[in-house]
C-alpha positions in Angstrom: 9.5 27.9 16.5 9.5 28.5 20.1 12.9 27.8 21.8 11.3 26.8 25.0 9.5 24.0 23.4 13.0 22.0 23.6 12.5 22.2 27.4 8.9 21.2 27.5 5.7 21.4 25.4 4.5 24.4 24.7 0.5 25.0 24.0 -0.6 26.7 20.7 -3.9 26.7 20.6 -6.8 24.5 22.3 -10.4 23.0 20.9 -13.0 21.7 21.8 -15.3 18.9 19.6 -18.4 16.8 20.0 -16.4 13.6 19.3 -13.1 13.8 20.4 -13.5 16.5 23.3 -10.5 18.8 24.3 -7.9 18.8 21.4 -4.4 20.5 21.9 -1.8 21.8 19.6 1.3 21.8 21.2 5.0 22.5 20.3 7.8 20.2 21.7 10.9 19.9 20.6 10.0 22.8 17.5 7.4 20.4 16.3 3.6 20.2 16.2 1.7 17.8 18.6 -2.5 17.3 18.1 -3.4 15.8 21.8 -6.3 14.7 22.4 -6.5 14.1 26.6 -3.1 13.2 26.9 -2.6 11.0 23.9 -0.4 12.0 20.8 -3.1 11.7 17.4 -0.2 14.0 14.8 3.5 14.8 15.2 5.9 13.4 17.9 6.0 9.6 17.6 3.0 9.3 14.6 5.3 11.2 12.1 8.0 8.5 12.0 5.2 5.1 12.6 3.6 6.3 9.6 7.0 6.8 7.6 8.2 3.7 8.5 5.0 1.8 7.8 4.9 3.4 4.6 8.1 3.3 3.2 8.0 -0.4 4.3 4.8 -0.8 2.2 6.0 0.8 -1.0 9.6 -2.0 -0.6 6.9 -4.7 -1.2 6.5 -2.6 -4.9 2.7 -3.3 -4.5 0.6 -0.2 -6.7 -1.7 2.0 -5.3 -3.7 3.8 -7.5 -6.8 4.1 -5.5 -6.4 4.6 -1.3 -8.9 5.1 1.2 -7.6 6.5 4.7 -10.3 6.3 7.1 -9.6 8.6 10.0 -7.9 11.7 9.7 -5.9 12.8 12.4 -3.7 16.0 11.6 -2.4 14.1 7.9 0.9 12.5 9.0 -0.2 9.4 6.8 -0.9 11.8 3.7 2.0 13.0 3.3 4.3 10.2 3.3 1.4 8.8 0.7 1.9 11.7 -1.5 5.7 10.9 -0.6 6.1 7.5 -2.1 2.8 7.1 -4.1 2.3 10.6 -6.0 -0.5 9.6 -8.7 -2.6 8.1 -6.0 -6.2 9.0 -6.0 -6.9 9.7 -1.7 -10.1 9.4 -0.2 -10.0 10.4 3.3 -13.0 10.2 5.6 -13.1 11.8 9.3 -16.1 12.9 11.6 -15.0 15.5 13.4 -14.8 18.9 11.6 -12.5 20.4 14.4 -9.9 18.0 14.0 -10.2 18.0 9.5 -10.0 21.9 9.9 -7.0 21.6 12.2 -4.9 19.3 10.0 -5.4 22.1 7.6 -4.3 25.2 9.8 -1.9 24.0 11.7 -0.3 20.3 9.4 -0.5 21.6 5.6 -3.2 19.1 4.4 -4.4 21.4 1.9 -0.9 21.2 0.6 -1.2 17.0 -0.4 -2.3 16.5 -4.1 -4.9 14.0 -4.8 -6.9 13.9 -1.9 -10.3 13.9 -1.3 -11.6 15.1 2.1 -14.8 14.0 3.4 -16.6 14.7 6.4 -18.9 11.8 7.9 -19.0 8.9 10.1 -16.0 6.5 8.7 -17.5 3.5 9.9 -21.3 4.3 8.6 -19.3 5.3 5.6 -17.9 2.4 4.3 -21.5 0.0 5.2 -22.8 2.4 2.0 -20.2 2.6 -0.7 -20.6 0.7 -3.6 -19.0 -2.2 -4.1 -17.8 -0.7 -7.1 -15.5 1.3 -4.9 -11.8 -0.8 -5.2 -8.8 0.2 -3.4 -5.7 -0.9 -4.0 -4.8 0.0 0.0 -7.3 1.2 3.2 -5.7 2.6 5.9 -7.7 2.7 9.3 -6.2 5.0 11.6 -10.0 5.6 13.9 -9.1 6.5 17.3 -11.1 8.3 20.4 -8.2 9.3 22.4 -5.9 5.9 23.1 -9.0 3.5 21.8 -10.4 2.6 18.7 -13.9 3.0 18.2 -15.6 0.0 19.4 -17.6 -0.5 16.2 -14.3 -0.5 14.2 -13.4 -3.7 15.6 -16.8 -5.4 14.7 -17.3 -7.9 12.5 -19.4 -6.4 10.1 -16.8 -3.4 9.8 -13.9 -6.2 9.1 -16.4 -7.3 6.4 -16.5 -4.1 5.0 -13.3 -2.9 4.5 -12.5 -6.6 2.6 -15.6 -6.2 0.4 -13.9 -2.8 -0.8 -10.2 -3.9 -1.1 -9.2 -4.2 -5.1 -7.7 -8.3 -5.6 -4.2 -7.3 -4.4 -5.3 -4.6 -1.9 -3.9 -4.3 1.5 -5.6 -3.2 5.3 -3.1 -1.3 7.4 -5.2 -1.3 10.4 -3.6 0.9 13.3 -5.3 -0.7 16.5 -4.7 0.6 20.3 -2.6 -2.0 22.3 -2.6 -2.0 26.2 -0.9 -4.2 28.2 -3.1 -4.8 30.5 -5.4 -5.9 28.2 -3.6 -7.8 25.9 -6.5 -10.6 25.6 -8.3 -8.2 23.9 -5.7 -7.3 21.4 -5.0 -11.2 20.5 -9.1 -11.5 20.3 -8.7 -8.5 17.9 -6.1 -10.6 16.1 -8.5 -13.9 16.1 -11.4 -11.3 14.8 -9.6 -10.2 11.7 -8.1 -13.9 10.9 -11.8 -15.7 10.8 -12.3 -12.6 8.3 -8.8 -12.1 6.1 -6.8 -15.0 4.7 -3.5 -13.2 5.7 -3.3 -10.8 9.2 0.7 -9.6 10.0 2.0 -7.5 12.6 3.9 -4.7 10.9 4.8 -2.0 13.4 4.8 -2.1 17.7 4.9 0.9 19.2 3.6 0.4 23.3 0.2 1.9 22.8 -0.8 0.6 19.4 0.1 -2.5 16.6 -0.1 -2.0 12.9 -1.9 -5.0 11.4 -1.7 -5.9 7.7 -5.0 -7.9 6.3 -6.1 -8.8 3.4 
């Protein structure tokens, strides 16, 4: 731990990727920040959305015995997974190399039981597995910098990730949020409700919602 991260962020280490472009690790406050261009993707304000979001889950005493995460990040979500569901079977499904390796140097993902790494196109991903494939809960967590992907908000993608969700499965779907285009966030919301019978807001943070669908 570096002392002067408490006054302001220190740099670790700095990549570059095909998809997601310059990625930083930095140390602020004697924790571990992924940035890519200025916005926070592990660490600082993630680590506690995803606690909260999942502690909140496991209240509803719903069982996951089979989770997909698509969208890796540095792990933040896997860990509180491995936290509150510990005999869940993870898939996890990522693009970028750079950024799977990372969460494994520098955020103990190789640490997290029961997961499954896999590196491919999330979104082309899901079009090809079998619907034979039932998860009890999918996490989406696909960002390029502040935005989702825009084929993650597609129809065809919302169809997707229903046609693989077991009968009492769940969508956490963490979707970037900017106010000054907030008609594009409630067209989001309109998207996912001609597509799930149920869509709730479970976590506001400024720069993203949390939706629940199923």
């Amino acid at each position: 731990m570096n002392i002067f991260s408490y006054l302001f962020p220190i740099n670790i280490k700095t990549y570059f990727s095909k998809y997601n472009g310059r990625i930083e690790i930095k140390e602020y406050f004697g924790k571990k920040i992924i940035y890519v261009g200025d916005a926070q993707q592990t660490g600082g304000t993630i680590t506690p959305m995803w606690g909260k979001v999942i502690g909140d889950y496991r209240r509803t005493k719903r069982k996951i015995r089979r989770c997909l995460v698509l969208g890796i990040g540095g792990g933040d979500v896997f860990k509180k997974i491995s936290d509150y569901y510990p005999e869940a079977e993870v898939t996890a499904v990522d693009i970028d190399k750079v950024m799977v390796d990372t969460a494994y140097e520098f955020f103990s993902l190789g640490k997290v039981k029961n997961i499954q790494t896999i590196i491919s196109d999330a979104i082309g991903w899901i079009s090809n597995v079998s619907v034979r494939h039932q998860y009890d809960l999918i996490i989406v967590d696909l960002f390029i910098g502040k935005d989702n992907p825009k084929k993650s908000r597609h129809k065809e993608f919302l169809l997707n990730l229903r046609r693989n969700l077991s009968v009492t499965g769940r969508v956490l779907y963490n979707c970037h949020y900017h106010k000054d285009r907030d008609k594009e966030y409630a067209n989001f919301v309109l998207s996912c409700q001609k597509i799930f019978s149920s869509v709730d807001e479970v976590f506001i943070y400024p720069y993203n919602r949390i939706l629940s669908l199923r």
